[in-house]
Phi, psi and omega in degrees: 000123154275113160349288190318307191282019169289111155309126164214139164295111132346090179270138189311162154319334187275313186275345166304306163305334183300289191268033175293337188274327154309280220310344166295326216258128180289009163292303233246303208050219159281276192001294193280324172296332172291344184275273143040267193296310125040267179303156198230092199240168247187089128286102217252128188111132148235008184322207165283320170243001183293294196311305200303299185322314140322261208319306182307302173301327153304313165270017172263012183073034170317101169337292181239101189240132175273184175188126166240137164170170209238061182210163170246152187314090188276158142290349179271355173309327219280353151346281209218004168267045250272007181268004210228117179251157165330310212291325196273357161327120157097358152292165176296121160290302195300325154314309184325290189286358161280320203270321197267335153302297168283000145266036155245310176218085181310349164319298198289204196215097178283094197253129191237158145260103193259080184225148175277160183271148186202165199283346189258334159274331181311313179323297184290315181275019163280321204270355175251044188227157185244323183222155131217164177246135200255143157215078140265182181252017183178147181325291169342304185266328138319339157240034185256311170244018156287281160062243196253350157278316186325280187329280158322343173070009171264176183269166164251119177289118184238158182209124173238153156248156177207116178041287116249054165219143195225146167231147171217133166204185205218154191208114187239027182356288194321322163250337173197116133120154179276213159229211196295301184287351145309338179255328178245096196271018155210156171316133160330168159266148176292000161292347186259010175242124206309125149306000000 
């Protein structure tokens, strides 16, 4: 990848103080903390991996982070939803999980759609993005947004769980490698997929 064409942001006193401990480390530095700040990311899902996937990205300083999900705050989520407390039952998760980025960091820019993603929407809300990472839950919406990423040219983060196991891969057609529904080009049928 050339760097050099890579957008970057100028970071303040403050956030040099915030990310001092990036800024040490020779992966990330200024360079790479300026990108950071920057960056435009896509979180589909406020769930079981949308909350870490917020919360990590707000606090690495992620410029801008959207979150779509159309659902409210249960108590058996807090299992395992960790953006999410006893107090937010029956809030909107994108209200939670907003409030909850932005007291880990007040630096960023949080943007939510408390809407379900649907085919008549990816597009437009794909086209303000740099990435996204899908922590969704189900087949439908997982080739909804391999998708509507192919279409935007943007890459996909994709992550799944099943009890105690995980995938994680990252799918960039435009520049390497294919994408998801090139390798799984239709869904299970659902009687073969696990709740």
């Amino acid at each position: 990848m050339n760097h050099s064409n890579v957008k970057r942001e100028r970071l303040t006193p403050e956030e040099i103080n915030r990310y001092s401990r990036h800024l040490t480390l020779p992966e990330v530095g200024v360079e790479g903390q300026e990108r950071l700040k920057a960056a435009r990311i896509l979180c589909i899902g406020a769930g079981g991996l949308g909350s870490p996937i917020g919360i990590y990205l707000a606090a690495a300083g992620v410029g801008v982070i959207g979150v779509i999900d159309d659902d409210s705050v249960d108590i058996t989520n807090l299992n395992r939803q960790i953006a999410h407390s006893s107090g937010d039952a029956g809030r909107r998760k994108v209200d939670s999980i907003k409030e909850r980025m932005l007291a880990i960091n007040p630096l960023i820019k949080v943007e939510t759609y408390d809407t379900r993603l649907t085919a008549e929407n990816a597009l437009d809300i794909f086209s303000r993005y740099d990435m996204v990472i899908d922590g969704s839950d189900n087949f439908s919406t997982r080739y909804l947004v391999n998708d509507a990423a192919y279409f935007a040219g943007i890459p996909l983060v994709y992550g799944s769980i099943f009890r105690f196991e995980g995938q994680m891969s990252v799918f960039h057609p435009h520049v390497h490698g294919p994408c998801y529904r090139c390798l799984y080009s239709n869904p299970p049928p659902a009687s073969l997929v696990p709740s």
